[in-house]
C-alpha beads as a LAMMPS data file, in Angstrom:
LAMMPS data file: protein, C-alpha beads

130 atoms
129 bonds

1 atom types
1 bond types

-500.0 500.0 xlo xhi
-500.0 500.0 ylo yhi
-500.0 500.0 zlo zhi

Masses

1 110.0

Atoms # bond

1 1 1 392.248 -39.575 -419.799
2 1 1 394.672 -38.504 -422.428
3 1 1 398.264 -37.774 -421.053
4 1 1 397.758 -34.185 -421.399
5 1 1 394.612 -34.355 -419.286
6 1 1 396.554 -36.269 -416.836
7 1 1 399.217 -33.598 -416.878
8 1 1 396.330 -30.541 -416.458
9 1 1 394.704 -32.380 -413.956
10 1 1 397.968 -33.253 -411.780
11 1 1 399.158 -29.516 -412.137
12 1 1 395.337 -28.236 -411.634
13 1 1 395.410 -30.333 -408.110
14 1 1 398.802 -28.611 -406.912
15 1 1 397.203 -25.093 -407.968
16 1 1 394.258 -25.567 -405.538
17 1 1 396.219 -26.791 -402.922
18 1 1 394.759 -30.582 -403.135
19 1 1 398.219 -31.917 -402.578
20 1 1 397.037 -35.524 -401.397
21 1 1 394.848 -35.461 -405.084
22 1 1 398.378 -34.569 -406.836
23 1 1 400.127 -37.061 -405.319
24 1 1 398.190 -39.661 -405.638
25 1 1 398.168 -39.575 -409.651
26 1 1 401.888 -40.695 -409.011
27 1 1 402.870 -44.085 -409.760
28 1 1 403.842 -46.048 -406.496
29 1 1 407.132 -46.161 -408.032
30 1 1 407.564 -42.529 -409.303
31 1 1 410.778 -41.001 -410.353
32 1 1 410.805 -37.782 -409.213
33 1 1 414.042 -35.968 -411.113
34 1 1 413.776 -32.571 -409.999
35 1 1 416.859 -31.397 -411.523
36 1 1 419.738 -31.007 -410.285
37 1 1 418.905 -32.346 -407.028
38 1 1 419.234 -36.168 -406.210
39 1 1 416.006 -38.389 -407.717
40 1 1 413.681 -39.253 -405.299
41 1 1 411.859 -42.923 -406.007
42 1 1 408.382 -43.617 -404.400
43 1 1 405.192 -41.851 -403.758
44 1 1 405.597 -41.458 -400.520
45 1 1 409.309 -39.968 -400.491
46 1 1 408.071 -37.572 -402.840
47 1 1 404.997 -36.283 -400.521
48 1 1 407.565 -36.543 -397.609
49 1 1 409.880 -34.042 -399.550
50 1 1 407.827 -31.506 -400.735
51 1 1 405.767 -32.302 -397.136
52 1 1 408.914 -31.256 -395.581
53 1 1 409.424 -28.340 -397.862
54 1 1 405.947 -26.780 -396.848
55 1 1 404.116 -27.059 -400.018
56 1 1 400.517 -26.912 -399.089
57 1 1 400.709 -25.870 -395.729
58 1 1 403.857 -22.985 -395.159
59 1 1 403.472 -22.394 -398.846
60 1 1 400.765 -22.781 -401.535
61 1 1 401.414 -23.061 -405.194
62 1 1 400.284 -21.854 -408.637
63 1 1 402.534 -22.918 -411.085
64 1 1 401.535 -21.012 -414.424
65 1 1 401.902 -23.474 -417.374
66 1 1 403.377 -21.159 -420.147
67 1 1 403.384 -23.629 -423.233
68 1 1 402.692 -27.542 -423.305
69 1 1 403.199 -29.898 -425.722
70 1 1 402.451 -33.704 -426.190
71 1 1 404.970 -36.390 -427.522
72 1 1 403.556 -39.680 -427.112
73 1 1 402.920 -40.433 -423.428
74 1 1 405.343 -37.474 -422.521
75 1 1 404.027 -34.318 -421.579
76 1 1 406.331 -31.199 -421.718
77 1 1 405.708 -27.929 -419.962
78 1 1 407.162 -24.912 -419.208
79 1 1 406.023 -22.908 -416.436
80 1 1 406.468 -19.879 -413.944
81 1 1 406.154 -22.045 -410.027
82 1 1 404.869 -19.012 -408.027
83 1 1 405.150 -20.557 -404.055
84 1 1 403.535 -17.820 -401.665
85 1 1 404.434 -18.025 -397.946
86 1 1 401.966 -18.360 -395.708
87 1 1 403.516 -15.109 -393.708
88 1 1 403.871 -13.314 -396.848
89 1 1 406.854 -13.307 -399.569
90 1 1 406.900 -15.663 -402.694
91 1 1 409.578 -17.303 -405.042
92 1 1 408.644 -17.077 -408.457
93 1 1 411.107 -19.462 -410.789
94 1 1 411.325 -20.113 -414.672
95 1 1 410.718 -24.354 -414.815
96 1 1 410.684 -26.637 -417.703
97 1 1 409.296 -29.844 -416.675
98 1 1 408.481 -33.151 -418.383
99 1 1 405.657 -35.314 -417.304
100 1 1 405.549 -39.403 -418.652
101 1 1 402.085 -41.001 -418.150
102 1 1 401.733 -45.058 -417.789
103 1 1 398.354 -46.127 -417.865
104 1 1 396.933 -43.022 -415.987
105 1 1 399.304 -42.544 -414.280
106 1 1 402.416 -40.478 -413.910
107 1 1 405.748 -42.656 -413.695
108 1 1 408.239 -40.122 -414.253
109 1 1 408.220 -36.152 -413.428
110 1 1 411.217 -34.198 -414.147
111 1 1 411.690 -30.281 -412.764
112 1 1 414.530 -28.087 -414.404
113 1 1 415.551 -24.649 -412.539
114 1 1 418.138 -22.522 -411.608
115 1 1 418.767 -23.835 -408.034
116 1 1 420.826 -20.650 -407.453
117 1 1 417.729 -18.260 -408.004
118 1 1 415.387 -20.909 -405.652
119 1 1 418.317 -20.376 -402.867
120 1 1 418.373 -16.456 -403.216
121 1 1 414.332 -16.308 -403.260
122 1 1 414.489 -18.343 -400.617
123 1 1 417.134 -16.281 -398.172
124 1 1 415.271 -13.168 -398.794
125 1 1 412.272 -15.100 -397.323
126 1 1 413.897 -15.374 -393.807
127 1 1 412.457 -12.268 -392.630
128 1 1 409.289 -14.293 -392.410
129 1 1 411.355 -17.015 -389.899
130 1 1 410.702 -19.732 -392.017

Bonds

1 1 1 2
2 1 2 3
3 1 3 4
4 1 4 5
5 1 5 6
6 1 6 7
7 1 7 8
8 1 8 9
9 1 9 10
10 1 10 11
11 1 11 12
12 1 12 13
13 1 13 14
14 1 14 15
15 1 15 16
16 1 16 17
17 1 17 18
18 1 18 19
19 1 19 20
20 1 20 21
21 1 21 22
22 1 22 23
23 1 23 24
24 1 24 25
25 1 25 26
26 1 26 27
27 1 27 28
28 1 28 29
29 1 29 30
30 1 30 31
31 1 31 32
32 1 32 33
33 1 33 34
34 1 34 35
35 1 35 36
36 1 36 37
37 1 37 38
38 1 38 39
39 1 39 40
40 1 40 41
41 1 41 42
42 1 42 43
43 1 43 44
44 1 44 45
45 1 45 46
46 1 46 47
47 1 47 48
48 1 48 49
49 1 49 50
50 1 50 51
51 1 51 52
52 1 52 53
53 1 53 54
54 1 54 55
55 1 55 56
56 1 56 57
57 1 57 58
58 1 58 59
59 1 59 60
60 1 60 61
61 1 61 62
62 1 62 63
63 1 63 64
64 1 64 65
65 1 65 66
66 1 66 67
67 1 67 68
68 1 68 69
69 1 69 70
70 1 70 71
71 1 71 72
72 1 72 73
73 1 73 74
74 1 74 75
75 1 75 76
76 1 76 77
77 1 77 78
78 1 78 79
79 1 79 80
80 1 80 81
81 1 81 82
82 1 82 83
83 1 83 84
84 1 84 85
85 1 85 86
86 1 86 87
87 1 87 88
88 1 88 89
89 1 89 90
90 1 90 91
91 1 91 92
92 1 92 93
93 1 93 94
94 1 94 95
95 1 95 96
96 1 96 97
97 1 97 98
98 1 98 99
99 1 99 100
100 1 100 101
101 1 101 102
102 1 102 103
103 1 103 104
104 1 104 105
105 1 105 106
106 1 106 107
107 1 107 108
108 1 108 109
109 1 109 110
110 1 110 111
111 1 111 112
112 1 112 113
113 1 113 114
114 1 114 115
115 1 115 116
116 1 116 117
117 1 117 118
118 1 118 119
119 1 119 120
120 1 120 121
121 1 121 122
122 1 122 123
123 1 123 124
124 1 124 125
125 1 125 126
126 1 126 127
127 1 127 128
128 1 128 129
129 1 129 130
């Protein structure tokens, strides 16, 4: 698969909720860079954060790629992350996110956002005691 098809795929699997499929596109030695957050190295550290975050159990996903572009074996994307609680409520934030593709597959994955907006999305969420 082209990196872009590795990209689609990867973001396809998180939108159906096959996070296991996702995460195993990820190189054993992934950086994860989700900005501005410390970088989290491994596979498994990365499905033990967003594991501990919820995503795919307390929360689903459909992150809604906006524009994508190709440089190389770098995918950039921008996208709207919708997460929907499982109880109701969702957090809906503006990312920009770059993708790099070894072989097939991803050794890099880098998340921008405004970590403020995540945090007050978030709060308003407690009425659902998350």
């Amino acid at each position: 698969m082209s990196p872009l098809e590795i990209a689609e795929t990867f973001l396809g699997h998180w939108n159906a909720n096959r996070i296991d499929a996702a995460i195993a596109m990820l190189a054993e030695d992934v950086l994860y860079d989700n900005v501005p957050f410390p970088n989290i190295i491994g596979r498994e550290k990365v499905r033990k954060f967003h594991a501990d975050f919820g995503l795919g159990s307390t929360f689903t996903v459909d992150w809604k790629v906006t524009n994508i572009a190709v440089s190389g074996n770098v995918v950039l994307n921008e996208r709207i992350d919708v997460f929907r609680h499982q109880k109701g409520g969702t957090i809906s934030l503006p990312v920009m996110g770059t993708l790099t593709v070894e072989g097939d597959l991803i050794s890099v994955w880098r998340d921008y956002f405004d970590p403020t907006d995540f945090d007050r999305q978030l709060k308003a969420l407690s009425q659902y005691r998350l």
